[in-house]
C-alpha positions in Angstrom: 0.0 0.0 0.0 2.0 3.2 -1.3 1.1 6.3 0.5 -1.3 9.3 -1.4 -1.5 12.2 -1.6 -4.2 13.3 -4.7 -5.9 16.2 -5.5 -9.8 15.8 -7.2 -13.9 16.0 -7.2 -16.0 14.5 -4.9 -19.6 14.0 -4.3 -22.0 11.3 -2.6 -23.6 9.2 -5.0 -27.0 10.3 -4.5 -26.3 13.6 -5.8 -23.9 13.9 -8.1 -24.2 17.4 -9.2 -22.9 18.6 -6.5 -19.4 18.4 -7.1 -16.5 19.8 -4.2 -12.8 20.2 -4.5 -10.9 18.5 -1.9 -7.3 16.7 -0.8 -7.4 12.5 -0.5 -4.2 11.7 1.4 -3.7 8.2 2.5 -0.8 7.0 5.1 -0.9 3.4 6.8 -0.7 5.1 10.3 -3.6 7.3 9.8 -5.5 5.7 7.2 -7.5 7.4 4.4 -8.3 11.7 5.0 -10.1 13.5 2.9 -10.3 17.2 3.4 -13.1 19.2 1.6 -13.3 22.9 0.3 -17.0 22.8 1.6 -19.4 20.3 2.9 -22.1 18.3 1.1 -24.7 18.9 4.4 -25.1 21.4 6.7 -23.2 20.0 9.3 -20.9 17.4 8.0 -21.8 14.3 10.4 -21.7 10.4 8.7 -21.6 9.7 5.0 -21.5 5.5 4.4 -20.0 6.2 0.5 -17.9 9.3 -0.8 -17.4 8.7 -4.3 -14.4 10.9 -6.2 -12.4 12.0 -9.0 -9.0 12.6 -8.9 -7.1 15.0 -11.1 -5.2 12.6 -12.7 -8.9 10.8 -14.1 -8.9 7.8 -11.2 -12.4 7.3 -9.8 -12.4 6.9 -6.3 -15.1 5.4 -4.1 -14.4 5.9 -0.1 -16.6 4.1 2.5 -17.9 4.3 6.1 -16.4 8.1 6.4 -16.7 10.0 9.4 -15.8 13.7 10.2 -13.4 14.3 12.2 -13.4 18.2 12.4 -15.5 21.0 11.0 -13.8 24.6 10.2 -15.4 27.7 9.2 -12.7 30.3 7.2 -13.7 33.9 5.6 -16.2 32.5 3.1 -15.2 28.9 2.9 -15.7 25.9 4.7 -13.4 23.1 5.2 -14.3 19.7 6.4 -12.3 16.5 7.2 -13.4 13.2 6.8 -12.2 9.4 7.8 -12.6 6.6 6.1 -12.8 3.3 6.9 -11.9 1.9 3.2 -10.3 3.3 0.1 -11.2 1.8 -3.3 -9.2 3.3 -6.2 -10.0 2.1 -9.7 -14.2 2.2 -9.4 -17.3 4.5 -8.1 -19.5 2.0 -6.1 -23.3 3.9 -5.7 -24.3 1.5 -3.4 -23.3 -0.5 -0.2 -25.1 -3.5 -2.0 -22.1 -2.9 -4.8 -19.8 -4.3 -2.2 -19.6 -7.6 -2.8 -16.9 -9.8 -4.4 -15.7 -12.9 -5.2 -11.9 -12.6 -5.4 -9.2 -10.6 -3.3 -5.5 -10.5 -4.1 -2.8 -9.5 -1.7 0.8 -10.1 -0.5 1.7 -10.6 3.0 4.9 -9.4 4.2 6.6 -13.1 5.5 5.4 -15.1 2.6 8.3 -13.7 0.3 11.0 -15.4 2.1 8.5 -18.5 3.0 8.2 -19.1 -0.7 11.2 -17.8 -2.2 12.7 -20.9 -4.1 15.6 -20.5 -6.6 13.9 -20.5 -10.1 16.9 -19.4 -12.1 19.7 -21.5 -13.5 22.7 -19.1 -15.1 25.5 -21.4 -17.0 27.8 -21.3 -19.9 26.8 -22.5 -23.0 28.9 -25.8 -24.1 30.0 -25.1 -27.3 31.0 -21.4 -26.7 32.3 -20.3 -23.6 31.5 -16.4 -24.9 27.3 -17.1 -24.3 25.5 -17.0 -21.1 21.9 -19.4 -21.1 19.7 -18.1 -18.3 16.6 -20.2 -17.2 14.0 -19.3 -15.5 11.4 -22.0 -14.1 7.8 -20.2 -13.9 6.8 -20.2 -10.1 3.9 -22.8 -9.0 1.0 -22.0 -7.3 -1.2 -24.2 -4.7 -4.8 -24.3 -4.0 -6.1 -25.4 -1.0 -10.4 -25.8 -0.8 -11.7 -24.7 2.9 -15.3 -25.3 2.0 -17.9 -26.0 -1.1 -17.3 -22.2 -1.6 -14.1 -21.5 -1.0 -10.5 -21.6 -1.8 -7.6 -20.1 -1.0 -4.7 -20.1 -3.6 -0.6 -19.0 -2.6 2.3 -19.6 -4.2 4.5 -17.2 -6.6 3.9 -15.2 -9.3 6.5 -12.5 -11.5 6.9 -10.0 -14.1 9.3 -9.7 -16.6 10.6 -6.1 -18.5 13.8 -5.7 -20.5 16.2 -2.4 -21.5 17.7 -2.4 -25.4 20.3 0.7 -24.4 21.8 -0.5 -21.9 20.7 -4.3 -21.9 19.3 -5.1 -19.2 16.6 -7.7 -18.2 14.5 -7.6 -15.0 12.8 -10.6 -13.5 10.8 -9.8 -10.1 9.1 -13.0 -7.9 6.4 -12.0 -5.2 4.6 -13.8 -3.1 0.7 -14.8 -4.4 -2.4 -15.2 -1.8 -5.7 -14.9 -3.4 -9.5 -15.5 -1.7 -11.4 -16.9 -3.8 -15.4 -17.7 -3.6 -17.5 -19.2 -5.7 -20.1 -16.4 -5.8 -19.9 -12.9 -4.4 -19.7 -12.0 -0.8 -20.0 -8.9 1.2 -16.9 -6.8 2.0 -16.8 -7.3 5.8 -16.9 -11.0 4.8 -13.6 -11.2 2.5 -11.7 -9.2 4.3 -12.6 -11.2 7.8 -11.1 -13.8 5.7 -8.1 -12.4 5.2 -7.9 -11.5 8.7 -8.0 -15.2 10.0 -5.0 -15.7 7.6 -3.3 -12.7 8.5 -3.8 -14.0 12.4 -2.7 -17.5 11.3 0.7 -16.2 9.9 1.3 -13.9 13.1 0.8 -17.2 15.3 3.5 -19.7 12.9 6.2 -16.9 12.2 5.9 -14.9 15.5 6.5 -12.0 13.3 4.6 -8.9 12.8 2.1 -10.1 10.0 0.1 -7.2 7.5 -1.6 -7.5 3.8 0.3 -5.3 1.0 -1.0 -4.2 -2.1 -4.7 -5.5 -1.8 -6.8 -5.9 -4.9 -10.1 -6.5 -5.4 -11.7 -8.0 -8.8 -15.2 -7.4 -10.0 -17.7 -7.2 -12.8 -20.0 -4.4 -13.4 -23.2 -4.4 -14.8 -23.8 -5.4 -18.4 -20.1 -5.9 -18.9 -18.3 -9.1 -18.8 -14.9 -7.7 -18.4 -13.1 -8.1 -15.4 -11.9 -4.8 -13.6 -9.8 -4.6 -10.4 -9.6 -1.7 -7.7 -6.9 -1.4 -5.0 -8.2 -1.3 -1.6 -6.5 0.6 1.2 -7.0 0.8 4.6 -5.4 1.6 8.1 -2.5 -0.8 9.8 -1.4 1.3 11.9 2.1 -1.2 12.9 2.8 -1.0 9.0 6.7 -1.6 8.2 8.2 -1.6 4.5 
């Protein structure tokens, strides 16, 4: 979970006309801010989704948000906001639009759990001038905890190379992915994930959190599949 800092738009879903400027930050200590040039109500109190567009054209959809202080300037208002979750990559109008069937993440022990050495370097036979590199793809396990679910973990890369100068990049990270057979409330995934994330804590005796969270989903009368980052508070977070 990088930290943000993005300027944009935002309005609630039911009223969308109403558009206000505002500051989304995002830290792993505080968790997800939003600071508005003006209020949407009155008194700013409880708003369950903040939807958002940022200046650089990602939509933004921020849930359970709470404010957390109320200022009134010469002829503006500014209000503050917390939020529980941060989805970047989708505008959800509904809380009945939270529901999913797949989560991806990384944990930060299962790198060196499930490192294994997938790369052979040698020289060729026949001329000692080439290099042969290998690489053996990473493998993957699922495991089925019920008739409607599975968990799969293993390894997964990416691959880029550089003409001027050569150069050739191979990165291996850790894979975890929830996945149900049909959709699921929110609360309900990431409780999931939490019973994992509790699981590791207890084998490694380590300080156990979930990195770069994804969430996959479908929207209506489209049978692509999109994916939206979720972000949300650990306050212990280390890099």
């Amino acid at each position: 979970m990088e930290l943000i800092k993005a300027k944009g738009k935002f309005f609630l879903p039911e009223n969308k006309s109403i558009k206000i400027s505002g500051i989304l930050t995002f830290s792993h200590q505080e968790g997800a801010i939003l600071e508005l040039l003006g209020t949407f109500t009155t008194i700013p109190g409880y708003h369950q989704i903040i939807l958002g567009l940022t200046s650089e054209g990602k939509p933004v959809s921020l849930y359970r948000n709470e404010a957390i202080e109320y200022n009134l300037g010469s002829g503006f208002t500014v209000a503050t906001f917390k939020s529980r979750y941060l989805f970047i990559g989708i505008n959800f109008d509904y809380q009945r639009d939270l529901r999913f069937r797949t989560l991806n993440c990384r944990f930060n022990v299962l790198n060196e759990w499930l490192y294994t050495d997938n790369m052979v370097t040698h020289k060729h036979d026949r001329d000692q001038s080439a290099t042969l590199i290998k690489f053996k793809s990473p493998y993957t396990k699922t495991i089925n905890l019920s008739k409607d679910l599975d968990l799969i973990f293993g390894q997964s890369y990416n691959e880029r190379g550089e003409r001027f100068p050569i150069k050739i990049t191979i990165q291996e990270t850790s894979l975890f992915k929830i996945l149900y057979k049909k959709r699921v409330p929110l609360d309900q995934i990431l409780a999931t994930l939490k019973k994992f994330q509790n699981l590791l804590t207890f084998v490694s005796q380590k300080q156990v959190y979930p990195q770069d969270i994804n969430i996959d989903f479908r929207i209506k009368n489209d049978s692509k599949i999109h994916s939206a980052s979720l972000y949300f508070q650990i306050p212990n977070y280390q890099e």
